[in-house]
N, C-alpha and C positions, 0 to 999 in steps of 0.2 A: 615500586611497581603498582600499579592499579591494578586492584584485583576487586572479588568479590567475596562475600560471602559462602564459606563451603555449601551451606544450606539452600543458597537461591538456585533455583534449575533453570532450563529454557526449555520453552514449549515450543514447537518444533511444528508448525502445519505445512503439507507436504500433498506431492500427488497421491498418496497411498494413506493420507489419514493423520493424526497427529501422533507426534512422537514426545517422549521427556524424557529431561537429563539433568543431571546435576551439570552447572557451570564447569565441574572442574573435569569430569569426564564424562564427555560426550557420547563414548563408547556403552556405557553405560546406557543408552536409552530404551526406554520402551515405549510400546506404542499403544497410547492410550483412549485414542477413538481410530474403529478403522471404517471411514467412509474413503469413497475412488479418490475426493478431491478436494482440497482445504485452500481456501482462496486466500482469508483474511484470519490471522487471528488476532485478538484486540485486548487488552487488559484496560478494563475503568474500574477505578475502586478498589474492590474488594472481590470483582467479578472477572472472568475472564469469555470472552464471547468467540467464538469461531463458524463464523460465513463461509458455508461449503457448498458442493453441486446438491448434497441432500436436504438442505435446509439451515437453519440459524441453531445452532449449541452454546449453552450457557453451562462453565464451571465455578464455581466456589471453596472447592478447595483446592485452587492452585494447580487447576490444572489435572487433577488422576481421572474423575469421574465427571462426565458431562452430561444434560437433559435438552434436549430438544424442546425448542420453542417454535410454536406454532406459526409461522409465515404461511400465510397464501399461497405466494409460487415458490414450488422447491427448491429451484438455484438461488443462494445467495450468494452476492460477491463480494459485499462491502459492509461494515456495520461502524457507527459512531455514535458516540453519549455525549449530551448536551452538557456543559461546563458545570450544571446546575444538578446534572441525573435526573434530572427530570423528564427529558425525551430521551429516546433510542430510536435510533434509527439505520432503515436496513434497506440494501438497494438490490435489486435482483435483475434476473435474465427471464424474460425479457425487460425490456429497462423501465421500469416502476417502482416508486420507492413508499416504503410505510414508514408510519410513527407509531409509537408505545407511548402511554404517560401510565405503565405496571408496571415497568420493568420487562417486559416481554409477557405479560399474559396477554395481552389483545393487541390489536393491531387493527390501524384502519390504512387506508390507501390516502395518499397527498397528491391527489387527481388535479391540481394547479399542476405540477411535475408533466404530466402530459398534455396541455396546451400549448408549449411553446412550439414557434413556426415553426421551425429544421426538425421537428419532431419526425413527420417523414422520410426523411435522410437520413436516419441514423441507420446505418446496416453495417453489420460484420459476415462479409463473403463466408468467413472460415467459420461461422456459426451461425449457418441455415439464412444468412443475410437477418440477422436479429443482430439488436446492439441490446449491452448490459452499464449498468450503474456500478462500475469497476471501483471507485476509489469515491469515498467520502469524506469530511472535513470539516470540525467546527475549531474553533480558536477560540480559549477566557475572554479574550478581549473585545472579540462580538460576539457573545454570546447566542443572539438569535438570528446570526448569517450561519447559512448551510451551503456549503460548498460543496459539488457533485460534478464528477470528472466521467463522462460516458465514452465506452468504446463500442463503436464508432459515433461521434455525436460532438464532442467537445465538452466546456467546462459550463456548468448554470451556475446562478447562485440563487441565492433566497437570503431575504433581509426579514423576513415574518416565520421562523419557525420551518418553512419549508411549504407555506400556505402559497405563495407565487413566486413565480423564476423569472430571471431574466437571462438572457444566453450572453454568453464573454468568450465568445471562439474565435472571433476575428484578430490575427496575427497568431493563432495557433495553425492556419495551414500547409500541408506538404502536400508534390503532387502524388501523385498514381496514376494510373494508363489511363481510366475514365473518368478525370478530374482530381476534386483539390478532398482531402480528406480530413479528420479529427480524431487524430487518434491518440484517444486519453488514455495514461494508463495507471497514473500516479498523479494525487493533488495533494502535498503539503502545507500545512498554512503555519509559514513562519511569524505571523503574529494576526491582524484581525485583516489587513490589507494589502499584507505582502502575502503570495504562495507560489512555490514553485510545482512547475508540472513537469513531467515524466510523460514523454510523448514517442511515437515511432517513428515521428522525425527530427526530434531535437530536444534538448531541455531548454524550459522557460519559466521566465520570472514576472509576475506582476505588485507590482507596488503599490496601486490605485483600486485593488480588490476585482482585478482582471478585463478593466478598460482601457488598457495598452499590454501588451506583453514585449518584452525583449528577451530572443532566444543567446542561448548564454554559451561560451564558445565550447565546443567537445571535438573540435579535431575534424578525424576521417571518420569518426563512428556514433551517426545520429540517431541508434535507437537507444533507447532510455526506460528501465521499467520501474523502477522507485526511488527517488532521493531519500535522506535523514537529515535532520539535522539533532545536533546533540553539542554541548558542551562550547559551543557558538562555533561549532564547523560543520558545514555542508559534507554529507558524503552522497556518489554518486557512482551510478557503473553504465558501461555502454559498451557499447559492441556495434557490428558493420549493418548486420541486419537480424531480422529474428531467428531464422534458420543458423542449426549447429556450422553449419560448411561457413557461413560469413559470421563465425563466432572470432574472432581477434579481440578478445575482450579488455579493458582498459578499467580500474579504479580512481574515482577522483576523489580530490579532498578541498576544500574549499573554508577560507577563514575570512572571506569575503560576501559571504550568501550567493556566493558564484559568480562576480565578476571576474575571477581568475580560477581554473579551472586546474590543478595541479594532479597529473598520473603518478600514483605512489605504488610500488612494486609489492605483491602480493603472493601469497604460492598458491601456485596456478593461474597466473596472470597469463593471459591471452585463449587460456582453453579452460579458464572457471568462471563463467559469468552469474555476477551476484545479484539477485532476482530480491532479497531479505535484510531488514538490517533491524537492531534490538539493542537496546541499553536500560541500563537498571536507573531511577531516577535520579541518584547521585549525579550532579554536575562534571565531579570527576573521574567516571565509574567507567571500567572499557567497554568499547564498542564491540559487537555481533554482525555477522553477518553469516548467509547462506547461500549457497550457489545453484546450480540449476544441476550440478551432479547429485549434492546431497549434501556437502561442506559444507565444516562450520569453521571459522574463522571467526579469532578474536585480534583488536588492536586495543597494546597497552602498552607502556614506556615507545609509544612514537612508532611503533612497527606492527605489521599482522602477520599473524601465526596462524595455523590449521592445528584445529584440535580435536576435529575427528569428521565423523560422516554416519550419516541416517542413509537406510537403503533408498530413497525416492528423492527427486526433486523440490526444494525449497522454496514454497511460495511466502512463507511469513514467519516471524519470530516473535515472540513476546519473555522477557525475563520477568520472574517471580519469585 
């Protein structure tokens, strides 16, 4: 069986704050920052980062005690460290994104980031018509591409650090009542060229560093809020729409990087949709996942288990 380490926990970001647990009982957690709302939680290094509605939090040990670092605007949604640790970088609500070369002591704004055209278009109705820098992205392999997934706005990249964009939205469109929208919600980057996205209306794949995209098949249920990949298999969850009442929720698995799209049975399949997914670096190590109840969920020897639940909603996991 694939297991882990009694000693390794998972840190737990959630609507009510972050939680931890030891891997083997989740029951066991507590909760060890309480802000309303924990977007992103990120492990580089030695550090662990967590993008919340109150600002940017950095842990060092593993997660018990965290410090707040200084961002400009309070909401943060997204945060990624450059292959090198050399930049950090943090993307907020409204959608503007900074860089670090401290580690998070200072922070300037990447004012390229807000030139691009569609820049005016970016609106989310259900958040004062503001769009946010939801999902960020760097790969070893290109080191100084940045890849930024906006909701609503589409996908940019950056080939300089984060110094100028260019927008890669076209073939991510779905419609809605008042035209065609972009709605990012997840950007993976399977290596420097390939990423897949996580959209509200489809999942998709680019191979060319997102000058073509081909959406990748998922059935009757086109929203999508984060892929994984881990151990050369794609994992993925969807459901009909984003509202609980069109929750028929669906887990996929994918040994293909998504040309074939496979539903594997889960507990709580159709009424647990997985929002989270965590793996420890091990190649062979099992996979994590978190639902939009609170669930956690592990797959190991080829099957997922439930192994316990946090009282709030799962937005992120990190093992440590």
């Amino acid at each position: 069986m694939s297991g882990e380490s009694p000693s390794r926990s998972l840190v737990i970001g959630t609507d009510r704050g972050i939680y931890r647990a030891p891997l083997d009982d989740i029951g066991y957690s507590r909760q060890v920052l309480a802000r309303n709302r924990v977007f992103r939680v990120r492990r580089f290094g030695d550090a662990l980062f967590a993008a919340t509605r109150s600002g940017l939090f950095r842990s060092r040990d593993s997660g018990r005690t965290w410090t707040p670092l200084g961002i400009p605007r309070s909401a943060v949604y997204s945060v990624v460290q450059s292959p090198t640790g050399e930049r950090l970088y943090a993307g907020t609500h409204p959608a503007h994104l900074y860089v670090s070369t401290d580690n998070g002591g200072s922070w300037r704004e990447l004012e390229g980031f807000r030139d691009v055209p569609s820049r005016e278009t970016w609106y989310t109705p259900r958040y004062r018509d503001k769009a946010h820098v939801r999902s960020l992205a760097v790969h070893p392999d290109s080191p100084d591409r940045v890849i930024a997934g906006v909701e609503v706005g589409g996908v940019l990249v950056s080939d300089d650090c984060g110094v100028s964009w260019t927008e890669h939205r076209a073939g991510l469109e779905t419609e809605r009542q008042d035209g065609l929208q972009y709605d990012v919600h997840h950007v993976l980057a399977l290596s420097g060229d390939a990423f897949v996205v996580s959209c509200g209306g489809g999942l998709y794949r680019t191979r060319d560093a997102g000058h073509s995209w081909t959406r990748l098949p998922d059935s009757d249920r086109p929203y999508f809020r984060e892929a994984f990949s881990h151990g050369g298999r794609l994992y993925a969850a969807a459901t009909r729409g984003p509202w609980e009442s069109e929750m028929d929720a669906v887990l996929f698995e994918s040994d293909d990087e998504g040309e074939t799209l496979e539903a594997v049975p889960y507990p709580g399949v159709g009424d647990e949709f997985v929002l989270a997914w965590a793996a420890a670096d091990d190649a062979d190590s099992a996979v994590f996942a978190g639902t939009h109840t609170g669930s956690v969920l592990r797959r190991a020897d080829d099957a997922w288990t439930a192994l316990g639940s946090v009282p709030a909603r799962i937005r992120s996991l990190a093992v440590v």
